[in-house]
Biotite code that builds the C-alpha atoms (Angstrom):
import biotite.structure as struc

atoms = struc.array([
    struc.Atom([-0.096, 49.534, -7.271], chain_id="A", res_id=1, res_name="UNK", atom_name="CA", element="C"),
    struc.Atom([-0.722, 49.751, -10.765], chain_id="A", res_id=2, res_name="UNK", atom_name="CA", element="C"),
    struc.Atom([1.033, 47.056, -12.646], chain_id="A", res_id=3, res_name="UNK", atom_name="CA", element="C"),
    struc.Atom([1.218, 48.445, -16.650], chain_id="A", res_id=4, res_name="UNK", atom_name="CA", element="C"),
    struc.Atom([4.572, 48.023, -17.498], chain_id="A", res_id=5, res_name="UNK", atom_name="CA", element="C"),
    struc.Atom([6.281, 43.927, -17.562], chain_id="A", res_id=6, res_name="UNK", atom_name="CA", element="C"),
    struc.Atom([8.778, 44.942, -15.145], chain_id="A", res_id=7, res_name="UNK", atom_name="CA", element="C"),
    struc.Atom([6.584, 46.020, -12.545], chain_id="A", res_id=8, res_name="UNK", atom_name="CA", element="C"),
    struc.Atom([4.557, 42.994, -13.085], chain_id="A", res_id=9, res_name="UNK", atom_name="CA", element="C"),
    struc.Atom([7.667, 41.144, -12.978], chain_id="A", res_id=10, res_name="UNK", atom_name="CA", element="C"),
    struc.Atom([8.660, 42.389, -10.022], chain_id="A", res_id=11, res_name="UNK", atom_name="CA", element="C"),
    struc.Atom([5.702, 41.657, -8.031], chain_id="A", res_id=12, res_name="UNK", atom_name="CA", element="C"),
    struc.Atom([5.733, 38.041, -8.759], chain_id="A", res_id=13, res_name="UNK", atom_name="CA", element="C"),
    struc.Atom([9.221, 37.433, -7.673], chain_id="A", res_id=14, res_name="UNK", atom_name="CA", element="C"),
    struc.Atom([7.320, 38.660, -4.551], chain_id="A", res_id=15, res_name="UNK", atom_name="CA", element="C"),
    struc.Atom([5.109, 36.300, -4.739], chain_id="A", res_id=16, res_name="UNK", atom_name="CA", element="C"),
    struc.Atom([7.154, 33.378, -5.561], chain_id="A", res_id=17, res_name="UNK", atom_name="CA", element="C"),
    struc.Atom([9.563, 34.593, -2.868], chain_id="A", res_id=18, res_name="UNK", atom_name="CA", element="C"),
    struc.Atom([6.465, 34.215, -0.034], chain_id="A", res_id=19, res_name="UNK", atom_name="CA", element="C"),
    struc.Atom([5.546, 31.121, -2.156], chain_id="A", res_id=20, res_name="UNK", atom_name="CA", element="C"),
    struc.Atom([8.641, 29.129, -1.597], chain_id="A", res_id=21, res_name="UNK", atom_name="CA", element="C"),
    struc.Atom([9.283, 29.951, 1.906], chain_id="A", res_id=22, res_name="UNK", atom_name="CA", element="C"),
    struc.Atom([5.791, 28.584, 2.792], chain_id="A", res_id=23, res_name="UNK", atom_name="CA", element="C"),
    struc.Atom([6.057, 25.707, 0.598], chain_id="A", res_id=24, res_name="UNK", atom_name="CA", element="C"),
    struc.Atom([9.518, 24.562, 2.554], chain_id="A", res_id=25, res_name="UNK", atom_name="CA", element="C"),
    struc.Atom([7.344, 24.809, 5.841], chain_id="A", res_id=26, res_name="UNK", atom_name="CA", element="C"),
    struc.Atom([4.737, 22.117, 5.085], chain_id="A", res_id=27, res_name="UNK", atom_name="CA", element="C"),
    struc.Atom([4.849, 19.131, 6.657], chain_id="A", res_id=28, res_name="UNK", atom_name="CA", element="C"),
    struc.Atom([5.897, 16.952, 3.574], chain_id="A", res_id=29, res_name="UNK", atom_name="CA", element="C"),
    struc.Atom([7.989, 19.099, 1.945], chain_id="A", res_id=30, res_name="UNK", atom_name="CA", element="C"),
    struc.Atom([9.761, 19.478, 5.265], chain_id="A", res_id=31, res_name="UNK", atom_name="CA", element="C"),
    struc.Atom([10.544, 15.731, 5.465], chain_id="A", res_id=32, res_name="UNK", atom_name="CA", element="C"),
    struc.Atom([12.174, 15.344, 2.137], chain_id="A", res_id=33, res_name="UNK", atom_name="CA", element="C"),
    struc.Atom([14.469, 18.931, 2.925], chain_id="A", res_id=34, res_name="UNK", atom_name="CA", element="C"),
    struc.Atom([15.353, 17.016, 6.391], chain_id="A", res_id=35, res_name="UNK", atom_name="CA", element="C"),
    struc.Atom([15.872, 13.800, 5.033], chain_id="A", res_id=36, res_name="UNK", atom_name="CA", element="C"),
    struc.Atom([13.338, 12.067, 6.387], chain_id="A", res_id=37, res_name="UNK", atom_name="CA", element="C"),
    struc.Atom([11.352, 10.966, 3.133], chain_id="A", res_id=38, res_name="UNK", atom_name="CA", element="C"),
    struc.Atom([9.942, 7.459, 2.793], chain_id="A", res_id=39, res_name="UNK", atom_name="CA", element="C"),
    struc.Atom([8.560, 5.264, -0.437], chain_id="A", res_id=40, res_name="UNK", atom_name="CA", element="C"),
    struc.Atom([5.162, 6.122, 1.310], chain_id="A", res_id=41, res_name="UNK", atom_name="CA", element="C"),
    struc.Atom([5.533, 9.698, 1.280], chain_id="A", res_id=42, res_name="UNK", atom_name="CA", element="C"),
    struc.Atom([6.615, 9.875, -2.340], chain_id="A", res_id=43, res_name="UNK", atom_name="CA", element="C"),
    struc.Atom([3.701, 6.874, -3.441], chain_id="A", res_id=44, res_name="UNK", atom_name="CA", element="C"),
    struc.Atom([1.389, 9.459, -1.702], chain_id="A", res_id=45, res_name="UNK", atom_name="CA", element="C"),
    struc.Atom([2.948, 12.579, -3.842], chain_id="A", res_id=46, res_name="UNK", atom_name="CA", element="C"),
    struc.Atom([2.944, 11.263, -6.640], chain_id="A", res_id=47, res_name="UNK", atom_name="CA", element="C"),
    struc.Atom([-0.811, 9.670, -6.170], chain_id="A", res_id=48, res_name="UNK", atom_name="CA", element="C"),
    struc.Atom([-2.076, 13.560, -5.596], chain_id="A", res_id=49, res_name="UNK", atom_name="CA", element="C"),
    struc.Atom([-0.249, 15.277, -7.825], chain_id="A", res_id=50, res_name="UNK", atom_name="CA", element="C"),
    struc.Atom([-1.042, 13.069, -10.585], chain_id="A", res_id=51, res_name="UNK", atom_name="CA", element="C"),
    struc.Atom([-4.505, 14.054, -10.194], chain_id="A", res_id=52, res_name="UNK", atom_name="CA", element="C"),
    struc.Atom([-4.018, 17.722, -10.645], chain_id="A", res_id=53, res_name="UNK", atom_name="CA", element="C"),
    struc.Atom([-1.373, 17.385, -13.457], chain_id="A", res_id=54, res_name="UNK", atom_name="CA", element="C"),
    struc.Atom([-3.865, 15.539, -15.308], chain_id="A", res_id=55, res_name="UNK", atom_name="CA", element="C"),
    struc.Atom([-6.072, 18.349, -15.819], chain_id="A", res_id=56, res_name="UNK", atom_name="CA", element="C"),
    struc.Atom([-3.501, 20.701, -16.735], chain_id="A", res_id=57, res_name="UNK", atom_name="CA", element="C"),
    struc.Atom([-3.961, 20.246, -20.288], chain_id="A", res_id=58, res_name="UNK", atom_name="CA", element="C"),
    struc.Atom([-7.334, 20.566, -19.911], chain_id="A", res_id=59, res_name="UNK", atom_name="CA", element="C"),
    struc.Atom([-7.532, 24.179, -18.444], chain_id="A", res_id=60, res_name="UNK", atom_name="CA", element="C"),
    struc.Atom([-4.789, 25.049, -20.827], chain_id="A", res_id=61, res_name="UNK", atom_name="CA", element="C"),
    struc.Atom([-7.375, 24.155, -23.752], chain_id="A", res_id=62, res_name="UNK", atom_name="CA", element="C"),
    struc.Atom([-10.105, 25.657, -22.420], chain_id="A", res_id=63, res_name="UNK", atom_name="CA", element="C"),
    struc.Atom([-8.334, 28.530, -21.684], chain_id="A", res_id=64, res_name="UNK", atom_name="CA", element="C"),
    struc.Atom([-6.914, 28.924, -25.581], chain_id="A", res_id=65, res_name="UNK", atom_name="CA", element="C"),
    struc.Atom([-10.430, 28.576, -26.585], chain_id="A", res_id=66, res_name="UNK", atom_name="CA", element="C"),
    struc.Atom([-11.856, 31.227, -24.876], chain_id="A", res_id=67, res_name="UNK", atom_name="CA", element="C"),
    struc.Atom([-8.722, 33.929, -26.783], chain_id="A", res_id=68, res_name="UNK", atom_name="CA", element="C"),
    struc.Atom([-10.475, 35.905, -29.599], chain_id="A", res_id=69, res_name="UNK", atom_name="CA", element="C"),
    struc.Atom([-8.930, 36.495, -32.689], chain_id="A", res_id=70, res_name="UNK", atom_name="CA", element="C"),
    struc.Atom([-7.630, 39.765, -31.981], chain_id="A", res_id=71, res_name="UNK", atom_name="CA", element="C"),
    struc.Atom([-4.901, 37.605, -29.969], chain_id="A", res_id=72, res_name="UNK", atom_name="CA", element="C"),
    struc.Atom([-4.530, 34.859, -32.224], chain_id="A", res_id=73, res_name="UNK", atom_name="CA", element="C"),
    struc.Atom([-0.077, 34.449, -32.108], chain_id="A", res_id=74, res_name="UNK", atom_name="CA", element="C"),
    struc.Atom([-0.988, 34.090, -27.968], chain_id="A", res_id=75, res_name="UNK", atom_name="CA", element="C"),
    struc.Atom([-4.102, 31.747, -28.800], chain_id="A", res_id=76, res_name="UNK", atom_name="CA", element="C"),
    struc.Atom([-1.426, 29.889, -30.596], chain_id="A", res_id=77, res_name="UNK", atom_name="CA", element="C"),
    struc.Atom([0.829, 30.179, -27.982], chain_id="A", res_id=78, res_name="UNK", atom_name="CA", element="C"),
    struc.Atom([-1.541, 28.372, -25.715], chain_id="A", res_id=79, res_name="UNK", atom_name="CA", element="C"),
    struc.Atom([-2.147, 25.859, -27.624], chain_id="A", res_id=80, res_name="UNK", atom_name="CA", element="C"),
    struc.Atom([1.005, 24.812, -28.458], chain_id="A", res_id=81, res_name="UNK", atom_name="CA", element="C"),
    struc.Atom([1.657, 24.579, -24.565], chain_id="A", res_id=82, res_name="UNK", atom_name="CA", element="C"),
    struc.Atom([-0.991, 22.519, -24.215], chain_id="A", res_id=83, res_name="UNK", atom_name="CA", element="C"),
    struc.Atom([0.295, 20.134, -26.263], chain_id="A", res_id=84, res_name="UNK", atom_name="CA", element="C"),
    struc.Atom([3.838, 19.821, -24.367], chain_id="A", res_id=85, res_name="UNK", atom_name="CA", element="C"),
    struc.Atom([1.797, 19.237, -21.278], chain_id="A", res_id=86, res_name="UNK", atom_name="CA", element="C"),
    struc.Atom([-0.552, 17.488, -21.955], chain_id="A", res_id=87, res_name="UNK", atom_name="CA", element="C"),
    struc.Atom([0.679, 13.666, -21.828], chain_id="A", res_id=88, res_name="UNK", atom_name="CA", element="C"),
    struc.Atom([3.073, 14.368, -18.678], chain_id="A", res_id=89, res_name="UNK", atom_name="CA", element="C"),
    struc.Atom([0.509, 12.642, -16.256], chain_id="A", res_id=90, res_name="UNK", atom_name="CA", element="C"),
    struc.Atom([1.731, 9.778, -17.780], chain_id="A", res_id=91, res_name="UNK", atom_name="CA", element="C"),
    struc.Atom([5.102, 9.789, -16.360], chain_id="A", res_id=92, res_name="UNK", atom_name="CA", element="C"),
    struc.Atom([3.619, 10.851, -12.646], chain_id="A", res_id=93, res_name="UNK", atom_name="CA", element="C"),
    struc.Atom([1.799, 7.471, -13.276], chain_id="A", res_id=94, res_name="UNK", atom_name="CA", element="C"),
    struc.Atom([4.892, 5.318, -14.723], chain_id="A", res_id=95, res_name="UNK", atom_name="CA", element="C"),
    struc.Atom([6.706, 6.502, -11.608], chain_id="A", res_id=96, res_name="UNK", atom_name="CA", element="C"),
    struc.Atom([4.170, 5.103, -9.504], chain_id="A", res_id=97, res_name="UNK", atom_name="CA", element="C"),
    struc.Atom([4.243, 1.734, -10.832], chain_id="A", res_id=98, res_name="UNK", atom_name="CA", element="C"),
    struc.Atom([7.631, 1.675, -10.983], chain_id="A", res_id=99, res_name="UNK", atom_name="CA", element="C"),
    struc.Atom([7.524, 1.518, -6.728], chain_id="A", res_id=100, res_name="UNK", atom_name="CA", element="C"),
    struc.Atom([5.059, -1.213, -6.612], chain_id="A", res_id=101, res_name="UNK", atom_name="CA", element="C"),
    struc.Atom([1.836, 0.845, -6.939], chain_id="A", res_id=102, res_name="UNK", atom_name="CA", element="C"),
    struc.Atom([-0.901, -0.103, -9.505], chain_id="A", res_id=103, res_name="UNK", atom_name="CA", element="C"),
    struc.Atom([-1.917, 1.870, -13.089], chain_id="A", res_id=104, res_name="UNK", atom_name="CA", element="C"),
    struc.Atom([-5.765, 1.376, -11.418], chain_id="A", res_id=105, res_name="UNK", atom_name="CA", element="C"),
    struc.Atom([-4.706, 2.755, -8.043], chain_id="A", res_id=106, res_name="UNK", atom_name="CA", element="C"),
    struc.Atom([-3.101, 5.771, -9.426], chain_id="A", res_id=107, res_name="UNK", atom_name="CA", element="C"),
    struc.Atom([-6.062, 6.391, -12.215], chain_id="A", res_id=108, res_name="UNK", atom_name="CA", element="C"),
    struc.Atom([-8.714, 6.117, -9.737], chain_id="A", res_id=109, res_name="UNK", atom_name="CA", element="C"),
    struc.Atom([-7.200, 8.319, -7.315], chain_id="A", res_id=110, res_name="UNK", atom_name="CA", element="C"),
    struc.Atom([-9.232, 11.084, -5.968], chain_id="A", res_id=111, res_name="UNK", atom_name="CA", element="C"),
    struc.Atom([-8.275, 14.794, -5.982], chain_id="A", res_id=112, res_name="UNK", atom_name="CA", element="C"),
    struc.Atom([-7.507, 16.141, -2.580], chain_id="A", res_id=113, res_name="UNK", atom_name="CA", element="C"),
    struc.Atom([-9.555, 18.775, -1.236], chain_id="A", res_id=114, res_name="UNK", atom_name="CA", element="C"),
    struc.Atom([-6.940, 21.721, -2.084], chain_id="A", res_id=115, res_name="UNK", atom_name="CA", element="C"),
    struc.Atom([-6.609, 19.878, -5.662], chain_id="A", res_id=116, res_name="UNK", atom_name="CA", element="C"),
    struc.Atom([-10.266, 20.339, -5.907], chain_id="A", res_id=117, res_name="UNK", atom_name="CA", element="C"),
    struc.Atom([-10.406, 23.915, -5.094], chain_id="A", res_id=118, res_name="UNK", atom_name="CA", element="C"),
    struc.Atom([-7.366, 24.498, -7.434], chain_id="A", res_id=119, res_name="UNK", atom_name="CA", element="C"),
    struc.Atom([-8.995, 23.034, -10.448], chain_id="A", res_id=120, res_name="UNK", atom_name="CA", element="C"),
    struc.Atom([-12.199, 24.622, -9.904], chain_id="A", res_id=121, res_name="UNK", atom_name="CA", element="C"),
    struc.Atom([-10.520, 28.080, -10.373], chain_id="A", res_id=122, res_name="UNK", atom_name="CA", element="C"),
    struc.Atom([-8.128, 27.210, -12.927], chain_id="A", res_id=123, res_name="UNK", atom_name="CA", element="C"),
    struc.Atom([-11.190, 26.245, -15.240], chain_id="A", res_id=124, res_name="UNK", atom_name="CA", element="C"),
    struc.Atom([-13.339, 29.080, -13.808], chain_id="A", res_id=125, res_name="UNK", atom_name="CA", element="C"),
    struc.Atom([-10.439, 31.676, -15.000], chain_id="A", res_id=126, res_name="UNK", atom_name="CA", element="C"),
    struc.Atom([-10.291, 29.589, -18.331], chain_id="A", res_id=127, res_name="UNK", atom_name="CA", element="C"),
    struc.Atom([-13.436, 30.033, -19.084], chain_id="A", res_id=128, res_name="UNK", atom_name="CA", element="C"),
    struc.Atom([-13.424, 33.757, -18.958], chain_id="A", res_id=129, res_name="UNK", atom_name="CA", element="C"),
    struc.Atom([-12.994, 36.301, -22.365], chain_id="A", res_id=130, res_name="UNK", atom_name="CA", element="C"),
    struc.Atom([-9.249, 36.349, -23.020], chain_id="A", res_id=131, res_name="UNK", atom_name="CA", element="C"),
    struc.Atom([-7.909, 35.052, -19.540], chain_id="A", res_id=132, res_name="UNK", atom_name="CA", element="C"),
    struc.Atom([-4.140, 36.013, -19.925], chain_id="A", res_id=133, res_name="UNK", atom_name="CA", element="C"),
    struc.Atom([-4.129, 36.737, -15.766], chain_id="A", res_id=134, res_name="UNK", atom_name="CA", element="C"),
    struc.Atom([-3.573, 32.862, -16.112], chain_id="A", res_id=135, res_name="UNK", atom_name="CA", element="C"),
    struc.Atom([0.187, 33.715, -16.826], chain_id="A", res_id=136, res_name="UNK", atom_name="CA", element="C"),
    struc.Atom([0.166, 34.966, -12.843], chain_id="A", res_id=137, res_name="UNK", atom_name="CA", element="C"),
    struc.Atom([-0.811, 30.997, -12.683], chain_id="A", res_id=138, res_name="UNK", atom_name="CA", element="C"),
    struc.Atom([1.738, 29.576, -15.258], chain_id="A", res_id=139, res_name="UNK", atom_name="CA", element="C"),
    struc.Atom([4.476, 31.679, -13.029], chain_id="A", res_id=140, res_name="UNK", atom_name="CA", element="C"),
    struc.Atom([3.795, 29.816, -9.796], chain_id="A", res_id=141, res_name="UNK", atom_name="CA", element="C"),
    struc.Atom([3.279, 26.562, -11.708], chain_id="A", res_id=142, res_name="UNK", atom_name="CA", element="C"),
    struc.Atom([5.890, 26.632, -14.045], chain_id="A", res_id=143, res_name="UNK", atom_name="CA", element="C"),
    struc.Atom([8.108, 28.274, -11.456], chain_id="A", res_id=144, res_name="UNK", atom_name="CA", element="C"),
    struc.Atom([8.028, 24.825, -9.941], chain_id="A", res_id=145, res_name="UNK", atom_name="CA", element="C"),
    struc.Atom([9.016, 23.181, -12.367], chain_id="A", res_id=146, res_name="UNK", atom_name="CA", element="C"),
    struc.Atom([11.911, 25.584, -12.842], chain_id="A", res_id=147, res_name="UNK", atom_name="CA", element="C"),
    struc.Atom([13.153, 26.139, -9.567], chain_id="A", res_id=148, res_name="UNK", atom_name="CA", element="C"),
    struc.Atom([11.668, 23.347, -7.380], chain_id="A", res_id=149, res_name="UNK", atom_name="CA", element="C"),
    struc.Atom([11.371, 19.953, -9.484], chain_id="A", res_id=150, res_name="UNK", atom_name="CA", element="C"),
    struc.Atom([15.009, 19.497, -10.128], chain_id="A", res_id=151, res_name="UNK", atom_name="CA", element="C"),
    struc.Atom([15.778, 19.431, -6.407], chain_id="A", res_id=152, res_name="UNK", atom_name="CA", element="C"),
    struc.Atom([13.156, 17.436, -5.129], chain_id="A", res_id=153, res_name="UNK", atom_name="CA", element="C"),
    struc.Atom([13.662, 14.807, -7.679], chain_id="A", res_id=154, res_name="UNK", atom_name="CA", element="C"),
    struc.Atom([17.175, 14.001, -7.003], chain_id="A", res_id=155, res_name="UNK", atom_name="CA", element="C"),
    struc.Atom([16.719, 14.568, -2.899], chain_id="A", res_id=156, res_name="UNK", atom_name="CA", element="C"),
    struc.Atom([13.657, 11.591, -3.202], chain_id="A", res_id=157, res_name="UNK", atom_name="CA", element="C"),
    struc.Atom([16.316, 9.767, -5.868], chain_id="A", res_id=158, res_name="UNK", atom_name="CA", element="C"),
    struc.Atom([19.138, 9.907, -3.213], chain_id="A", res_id=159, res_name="UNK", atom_name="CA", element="C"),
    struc.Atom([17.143, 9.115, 0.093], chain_id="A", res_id=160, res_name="UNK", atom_name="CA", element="C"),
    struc.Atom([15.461, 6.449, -1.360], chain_id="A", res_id=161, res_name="UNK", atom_name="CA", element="C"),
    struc.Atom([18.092, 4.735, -3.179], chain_id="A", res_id=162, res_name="UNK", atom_name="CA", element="C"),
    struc.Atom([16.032, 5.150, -6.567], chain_id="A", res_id=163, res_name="UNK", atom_name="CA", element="C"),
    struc.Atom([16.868, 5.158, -10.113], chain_id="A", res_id=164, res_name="UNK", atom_name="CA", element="C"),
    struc.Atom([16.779, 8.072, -12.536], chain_id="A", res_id=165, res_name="UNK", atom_name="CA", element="C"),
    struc.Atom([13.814, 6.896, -14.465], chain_id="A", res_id=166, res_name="UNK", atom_name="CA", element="C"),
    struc.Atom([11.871, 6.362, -10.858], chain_id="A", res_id=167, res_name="UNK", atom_name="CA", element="C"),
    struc.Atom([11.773, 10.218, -10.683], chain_id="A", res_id=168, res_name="UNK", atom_name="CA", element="C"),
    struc.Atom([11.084, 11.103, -14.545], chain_id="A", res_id=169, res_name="UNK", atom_name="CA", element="C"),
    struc.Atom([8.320, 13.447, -13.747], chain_id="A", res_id=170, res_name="UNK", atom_name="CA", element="C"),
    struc.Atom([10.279, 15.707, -11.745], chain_id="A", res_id=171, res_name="UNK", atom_name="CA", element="C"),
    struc.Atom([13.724, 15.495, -13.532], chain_id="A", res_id=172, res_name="UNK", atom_name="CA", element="C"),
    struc.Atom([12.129, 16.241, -16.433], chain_id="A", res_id=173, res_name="UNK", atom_name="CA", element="C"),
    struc.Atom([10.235, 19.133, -15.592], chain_id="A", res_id=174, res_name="UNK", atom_name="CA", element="C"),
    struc.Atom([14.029, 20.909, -14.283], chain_id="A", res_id=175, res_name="UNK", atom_name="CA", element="C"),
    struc.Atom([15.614, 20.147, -17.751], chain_id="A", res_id=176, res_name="UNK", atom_name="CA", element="C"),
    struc.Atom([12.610, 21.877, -19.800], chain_id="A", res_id=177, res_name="UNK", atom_name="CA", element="C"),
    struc.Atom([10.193, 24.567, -17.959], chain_id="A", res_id=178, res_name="UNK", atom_name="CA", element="C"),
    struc.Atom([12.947, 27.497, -18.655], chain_id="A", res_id=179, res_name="UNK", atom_name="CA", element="C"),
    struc.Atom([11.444, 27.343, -21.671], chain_id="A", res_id=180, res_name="UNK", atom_name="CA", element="C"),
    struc.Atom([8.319, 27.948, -20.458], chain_id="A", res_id=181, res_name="UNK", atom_name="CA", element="C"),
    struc.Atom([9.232, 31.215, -18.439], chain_id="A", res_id=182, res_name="UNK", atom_name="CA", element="C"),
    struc.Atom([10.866, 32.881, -21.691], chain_id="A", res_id=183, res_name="UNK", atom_name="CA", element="C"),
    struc.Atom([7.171, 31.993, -23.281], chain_id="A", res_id=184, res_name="UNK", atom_name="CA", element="C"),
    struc.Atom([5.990, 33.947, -20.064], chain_id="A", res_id=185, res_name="UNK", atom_name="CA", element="C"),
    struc.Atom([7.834, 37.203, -20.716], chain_id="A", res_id=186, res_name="UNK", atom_name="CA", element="C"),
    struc.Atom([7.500, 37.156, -23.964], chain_id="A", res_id=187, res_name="UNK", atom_name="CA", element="C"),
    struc.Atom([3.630, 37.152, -23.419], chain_id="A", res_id=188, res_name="UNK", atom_name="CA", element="C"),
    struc.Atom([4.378, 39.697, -21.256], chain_id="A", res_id=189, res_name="UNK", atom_name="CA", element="C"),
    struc.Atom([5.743, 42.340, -23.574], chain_id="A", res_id=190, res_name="UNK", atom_name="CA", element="C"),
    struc.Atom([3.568, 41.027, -26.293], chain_id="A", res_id=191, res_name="UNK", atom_name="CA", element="C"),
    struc.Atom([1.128, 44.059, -25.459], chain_id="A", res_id=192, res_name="UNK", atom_name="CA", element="C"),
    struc.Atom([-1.435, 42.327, -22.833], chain_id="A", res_id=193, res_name="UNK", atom_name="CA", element="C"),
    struc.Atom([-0.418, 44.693, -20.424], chain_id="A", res_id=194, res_name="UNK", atom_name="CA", element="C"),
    struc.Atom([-2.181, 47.732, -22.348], chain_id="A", res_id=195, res_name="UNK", atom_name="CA", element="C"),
    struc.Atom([-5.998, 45.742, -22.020], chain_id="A", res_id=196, res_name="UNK", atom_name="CA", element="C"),
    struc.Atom([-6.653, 47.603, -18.648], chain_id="A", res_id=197, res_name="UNK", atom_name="CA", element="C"),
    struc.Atom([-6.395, 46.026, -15.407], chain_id="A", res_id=198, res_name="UNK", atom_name="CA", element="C"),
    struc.Atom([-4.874, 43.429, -16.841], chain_id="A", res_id=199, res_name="UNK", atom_name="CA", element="C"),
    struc.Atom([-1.580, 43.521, -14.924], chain_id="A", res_id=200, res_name="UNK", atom_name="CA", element="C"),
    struc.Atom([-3.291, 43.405, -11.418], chain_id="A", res_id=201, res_name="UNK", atom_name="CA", element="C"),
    struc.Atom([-5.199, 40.675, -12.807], chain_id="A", res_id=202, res_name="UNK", atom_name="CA", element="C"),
    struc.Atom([-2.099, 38.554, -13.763], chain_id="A", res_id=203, res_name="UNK", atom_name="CA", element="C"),
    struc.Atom([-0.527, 39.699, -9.945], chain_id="A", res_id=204, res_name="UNK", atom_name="CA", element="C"),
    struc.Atom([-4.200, 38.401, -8.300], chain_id="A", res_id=205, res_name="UNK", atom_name="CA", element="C"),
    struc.Atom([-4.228, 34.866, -10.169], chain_id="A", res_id=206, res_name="UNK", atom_name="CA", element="C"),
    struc.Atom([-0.126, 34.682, -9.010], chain_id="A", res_id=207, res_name="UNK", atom_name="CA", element="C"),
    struc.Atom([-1.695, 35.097, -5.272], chain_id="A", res_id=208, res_name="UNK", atom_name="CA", element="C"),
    struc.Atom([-4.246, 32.465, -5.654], chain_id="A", res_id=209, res_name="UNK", atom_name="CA", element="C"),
    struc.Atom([-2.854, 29.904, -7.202], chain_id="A", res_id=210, res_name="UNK", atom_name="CA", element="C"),
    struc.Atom([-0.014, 29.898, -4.837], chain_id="A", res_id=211, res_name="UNK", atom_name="CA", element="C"),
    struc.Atom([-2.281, 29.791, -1.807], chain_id="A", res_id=212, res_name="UNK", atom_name="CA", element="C"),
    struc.Atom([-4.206, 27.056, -3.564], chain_id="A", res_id=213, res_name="UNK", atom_name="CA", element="C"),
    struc.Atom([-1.086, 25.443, -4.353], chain_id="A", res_id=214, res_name="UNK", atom_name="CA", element="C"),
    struc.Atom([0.194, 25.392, -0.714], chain_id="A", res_id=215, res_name="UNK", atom_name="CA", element="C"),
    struc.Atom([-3.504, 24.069, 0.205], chain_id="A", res_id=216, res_name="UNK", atom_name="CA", element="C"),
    struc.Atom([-3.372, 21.227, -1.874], chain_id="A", res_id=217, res_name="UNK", atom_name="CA", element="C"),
    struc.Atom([-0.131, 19.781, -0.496], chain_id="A", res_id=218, res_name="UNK", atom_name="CA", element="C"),
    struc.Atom([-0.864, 20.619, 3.139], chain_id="A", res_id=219, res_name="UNK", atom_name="CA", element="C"),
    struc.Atom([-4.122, 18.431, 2.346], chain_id="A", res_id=220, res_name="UNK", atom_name="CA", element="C"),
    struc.Atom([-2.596, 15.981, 0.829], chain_id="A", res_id=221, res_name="UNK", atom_name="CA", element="C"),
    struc.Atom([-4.581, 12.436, 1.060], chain_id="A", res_id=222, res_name="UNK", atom_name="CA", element="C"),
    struc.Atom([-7.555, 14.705, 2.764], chain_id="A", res_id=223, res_name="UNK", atom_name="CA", element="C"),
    struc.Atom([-10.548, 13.923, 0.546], chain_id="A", res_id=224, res_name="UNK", atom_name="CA", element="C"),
])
């Protein structure tokens, strides 16, 4: 298909995201905490890998705002700016930890899980490219979590466990302010990308990935 208008874009992400979230809710972790079943190990564990990938998010997001030329400079800005929101929230993935009896050195020296690995490598290989704005098919999925997903996982893992709001920052924040995020999504969107050519297949191809890569890195969780 040939993706040059927003909605048509648009509409195959929800696609995406659709496949995205059904496979997600069939992993073995994820399908513990929707049946109840979660334990302080399981969340220690989640937050220990997740930690490691959220760390480099700011990261990519640099690198990618660095390699937007001047003839995009509001979106360069754009980026940026995002970077900076996101840039420090490692640091309540790691506060959480501690908070269940885990260490700051445990969590910092944590490895990144096999599917983490592979997740970085093309988030900063696609961030390194000339204007890499198929990274919005990546801030969809990824944001998209934080949108649709974070909210309920953090108060399931609050309620099974018997923890306190503050135990499950990362997630609870992430609910109350990623639909900001999305409207920065659409509005790059319509902000004329979609006329460099190719462009909106690319953004539909980095959606694909990064959800498969997602899905990897939580189905490998604590495989290193």
């Amino acid at each position: 298909m040939d993706y040059t208008k927003s909605q048509d874009v648009l509409r195959a992400l929800l696609q995406i995201w659709a496949d995205f979230s059904s496979r997600l809710d069939a992993l073995p972790l994820i399908d513990k905490l929707n049946r109840g079943k979660f334990r302080i190990e399981d969340y220690k564990i989640l937050l220990m890998n997740h930690r490691q990938q959220v760390v480099e998010g700011g990261r990519w997001i640099a690198r990618a705002a660095s390699s937007i030329d001047d003839r995009y400079f509001e979106l360069r800005s754009k980026f940026m700016t995002h970077c900076v929101t996101e840039h420090r929230d490692f640091r309540m993935l790691e506060q959480n930890y501690v908070s269940l009896g885990g260490t700051m050195e445990e969590i910092q020296k944590g490895e990144k899980n096999i599917g983490t690995e592979a997740l970085n490598a093309f988030m900063f290989h696609r961030a390194s490219q000339p204007n890499p704005f198929d990274l919005l098919g990546a801030m969809f999925i990824i944001e998209g979590l934080g949108q649709n997903k974070a909210g309920e996982w953090g108060r399931m893992i609050r309620d099974q466990l018997g923890l306190k709001d503050e135990q499950v920052s990362f997630l609870l924040y992430h609910a109350d302010h990623d639909d900001g995020h999305m409207d920065e999504f659409e509005e790059a969107l319509k902000s004329g990308i979609l006329e460099i050519p190719g462009m909106g297949q690319a953004i539909v191809k980095t959606a694909k990935i990064v959800a498969r890569l997602y899905l990897l890195q939580i189905d490998e969780i604590d495989n290193f």
